[in-house]
DRENMAR-80551 format. One record per residue: residue number from 0; residue in three letters; x, y, z of N, C-alpha, C in turn. Coordinates in pm, 1 decimal. Atoms other than C-alpha are relative to their C-alpha. Example, Ala and Ser with C-alpha at 12.3 -4.5 7.8 and 13.67 -1.06 7.14 Angstrom:
PT  nr rest     n.c1     n.c2     n.c3    ca.c1    ca.c2    ca.c3     c.c1     c.c2     c.c3
PT   0  ala     89.0   -119.0      0.0   1230.0   -450.0    780.0     90.0    120.0      0.0
PT   1  ser    -82.0   -119.0     -6.0   1367.0   -106.0    714.0    -77.0    109.0     73.0
This chain:
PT  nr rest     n.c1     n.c2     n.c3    ca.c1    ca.c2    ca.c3     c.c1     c.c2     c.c3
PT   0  unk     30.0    140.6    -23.8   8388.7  14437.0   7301.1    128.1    -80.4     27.5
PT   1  unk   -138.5     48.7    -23.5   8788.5  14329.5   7261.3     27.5     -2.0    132.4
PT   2  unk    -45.3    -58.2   -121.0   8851.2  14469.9   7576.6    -31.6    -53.2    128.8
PT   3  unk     44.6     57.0    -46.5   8601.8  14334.4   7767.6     16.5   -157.0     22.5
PT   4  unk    -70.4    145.1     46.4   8730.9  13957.7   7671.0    137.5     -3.4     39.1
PT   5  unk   -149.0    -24.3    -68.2   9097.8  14068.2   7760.8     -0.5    -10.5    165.0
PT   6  unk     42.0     -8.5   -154.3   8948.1  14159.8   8114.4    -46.3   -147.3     47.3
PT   7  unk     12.2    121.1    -55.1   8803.0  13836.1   8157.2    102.8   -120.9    -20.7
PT   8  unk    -80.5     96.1     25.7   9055.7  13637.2   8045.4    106.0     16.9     92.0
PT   9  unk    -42.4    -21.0   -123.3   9252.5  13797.7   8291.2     -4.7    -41.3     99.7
PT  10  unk     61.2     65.1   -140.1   9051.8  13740.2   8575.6     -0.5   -113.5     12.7
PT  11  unk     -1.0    164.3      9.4   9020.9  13335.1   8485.5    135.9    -23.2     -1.4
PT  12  unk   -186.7     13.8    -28.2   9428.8  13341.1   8474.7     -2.3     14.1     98.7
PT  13  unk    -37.7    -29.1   -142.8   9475.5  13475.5   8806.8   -119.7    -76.3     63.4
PT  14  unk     85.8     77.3    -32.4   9149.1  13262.1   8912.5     72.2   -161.0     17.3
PT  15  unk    -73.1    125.3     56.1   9332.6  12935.5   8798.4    109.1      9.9     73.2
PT  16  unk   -111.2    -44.9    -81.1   9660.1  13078.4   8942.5    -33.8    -47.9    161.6
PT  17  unk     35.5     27.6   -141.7   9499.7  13088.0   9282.0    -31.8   -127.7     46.5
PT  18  unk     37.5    135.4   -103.2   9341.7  12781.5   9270.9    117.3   -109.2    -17.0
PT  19  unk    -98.4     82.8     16.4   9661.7  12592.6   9180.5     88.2     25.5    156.4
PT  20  unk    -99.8    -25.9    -79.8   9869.7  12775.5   9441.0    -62.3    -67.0    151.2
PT  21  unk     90.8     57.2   -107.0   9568.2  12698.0   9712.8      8.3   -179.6     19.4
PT  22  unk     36.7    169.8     14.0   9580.7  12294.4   9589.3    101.5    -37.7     80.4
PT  23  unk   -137.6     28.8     -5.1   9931.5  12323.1   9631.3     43.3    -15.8    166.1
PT  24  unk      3.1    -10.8   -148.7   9886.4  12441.5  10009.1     -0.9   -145.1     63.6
PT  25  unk     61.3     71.5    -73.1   9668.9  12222.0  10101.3     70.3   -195.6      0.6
PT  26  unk   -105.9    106.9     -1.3   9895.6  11941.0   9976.7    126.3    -38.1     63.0
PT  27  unk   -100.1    -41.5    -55.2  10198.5  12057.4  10157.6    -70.7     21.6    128.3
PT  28  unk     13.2     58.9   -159.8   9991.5  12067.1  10522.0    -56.8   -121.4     13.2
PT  29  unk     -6.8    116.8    -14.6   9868.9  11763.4  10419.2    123.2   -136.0      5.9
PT  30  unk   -177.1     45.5     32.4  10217.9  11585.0  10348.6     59.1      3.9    120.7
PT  31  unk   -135.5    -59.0   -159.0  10385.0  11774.5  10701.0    -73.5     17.8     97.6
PT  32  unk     19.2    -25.8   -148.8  10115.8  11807.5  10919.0     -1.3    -67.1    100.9
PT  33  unk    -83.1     77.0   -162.7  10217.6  11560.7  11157.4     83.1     33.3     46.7
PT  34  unk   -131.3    -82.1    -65.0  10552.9  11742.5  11174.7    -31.7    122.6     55.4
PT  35  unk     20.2   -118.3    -39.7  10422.7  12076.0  11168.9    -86.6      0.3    169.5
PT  36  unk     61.4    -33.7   -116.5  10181.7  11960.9  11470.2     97.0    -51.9    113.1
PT  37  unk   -156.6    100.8    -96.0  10496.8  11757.4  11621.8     85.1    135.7     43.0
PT  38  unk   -115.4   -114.4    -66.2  10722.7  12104.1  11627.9    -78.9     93.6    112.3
PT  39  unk     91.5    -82.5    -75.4  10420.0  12298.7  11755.8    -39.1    -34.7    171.5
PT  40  unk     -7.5     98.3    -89.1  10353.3  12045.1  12043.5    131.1     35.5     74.3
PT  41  unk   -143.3    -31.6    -61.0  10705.6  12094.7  12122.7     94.3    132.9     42.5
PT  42  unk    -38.6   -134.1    -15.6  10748.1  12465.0  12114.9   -123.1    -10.8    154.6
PT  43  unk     90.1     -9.3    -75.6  10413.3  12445.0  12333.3     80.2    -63.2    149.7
PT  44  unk    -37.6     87.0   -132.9  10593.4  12200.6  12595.1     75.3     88.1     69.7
PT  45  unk   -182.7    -99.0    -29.4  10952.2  12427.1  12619.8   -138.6    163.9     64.4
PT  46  unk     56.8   -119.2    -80.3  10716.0  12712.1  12705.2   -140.6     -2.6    115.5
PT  47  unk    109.0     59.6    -91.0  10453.6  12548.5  12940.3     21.7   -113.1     68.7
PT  48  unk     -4.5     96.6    -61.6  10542.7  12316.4  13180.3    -45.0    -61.7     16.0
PT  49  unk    101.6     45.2    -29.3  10251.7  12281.7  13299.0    -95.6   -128.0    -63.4
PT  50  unk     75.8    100.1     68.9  10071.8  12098.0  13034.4    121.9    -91.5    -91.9
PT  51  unk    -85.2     44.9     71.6  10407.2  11930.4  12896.6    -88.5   -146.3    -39.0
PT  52  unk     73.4    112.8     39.1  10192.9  11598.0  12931.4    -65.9     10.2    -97.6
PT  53  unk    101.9    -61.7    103.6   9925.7  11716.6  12699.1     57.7    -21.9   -117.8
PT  54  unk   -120.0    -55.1     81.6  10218.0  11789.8  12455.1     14.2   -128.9    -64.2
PT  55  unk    -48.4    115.2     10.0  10355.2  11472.2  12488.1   -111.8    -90.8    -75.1
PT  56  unk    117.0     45.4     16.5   9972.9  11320.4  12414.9     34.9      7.7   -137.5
PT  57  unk     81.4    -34.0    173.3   9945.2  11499.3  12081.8    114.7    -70.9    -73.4
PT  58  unk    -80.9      6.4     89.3  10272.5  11394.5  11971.2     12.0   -166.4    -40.1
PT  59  unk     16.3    129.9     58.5  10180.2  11023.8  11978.5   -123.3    -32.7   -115.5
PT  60  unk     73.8     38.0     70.0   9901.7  11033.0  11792.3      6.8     78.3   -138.2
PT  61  unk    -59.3    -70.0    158.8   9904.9  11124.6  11382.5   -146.7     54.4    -32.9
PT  62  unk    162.5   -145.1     52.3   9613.5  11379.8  11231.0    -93.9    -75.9    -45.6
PT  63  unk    141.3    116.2     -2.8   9402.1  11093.0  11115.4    -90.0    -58.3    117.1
PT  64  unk     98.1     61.4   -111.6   9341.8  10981.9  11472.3    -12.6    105.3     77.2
PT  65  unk     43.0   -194.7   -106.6   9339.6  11361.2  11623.5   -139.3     66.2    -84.1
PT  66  unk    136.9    -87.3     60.4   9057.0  11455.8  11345.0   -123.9   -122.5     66.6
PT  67  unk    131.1     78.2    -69.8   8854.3  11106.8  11449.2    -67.1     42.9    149.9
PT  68  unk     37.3    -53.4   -105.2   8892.0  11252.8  11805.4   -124.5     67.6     38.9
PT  69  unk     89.9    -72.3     -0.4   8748.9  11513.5  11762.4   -204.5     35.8    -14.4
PT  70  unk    205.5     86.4    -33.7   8363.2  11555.0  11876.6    -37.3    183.4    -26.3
């Protein structure tokens, strides 16, 4: 019966673990993802000429008004 209680207590540690490290994520692309979509945008331009405009588009607008965009 001990044993069984060790095992779960286990599993709810590393459960807890995960979901801290996951919060943690999601806080950190929330926080940078205007940058992160700002460098991306910009790697995208340097290797596509073509759509450099496009590029240029995303990088004025911030992730609040790129998620309203969205349809």
């Amino acid at each position: 019966m001990k044993q069984n209680r060790k095992s779960g207590q286990g599993m709810v540690e590393y459960i807890i673990i995960v979901a801290v490290i996951a919060l943690a994520a999601i806080a950190v692309f929330g926080i940078f993802g205007d940058t992160i979509r700002a460098k991306m945008a910009g790697g995208v331009k340097q290797l596509d000429t073509d759509k450099g405009a496009e590029a240029d588009a995303t990088l004025s607008t911030t992730s609040q008004q790129y998620l309203k965009d969205l349809k």
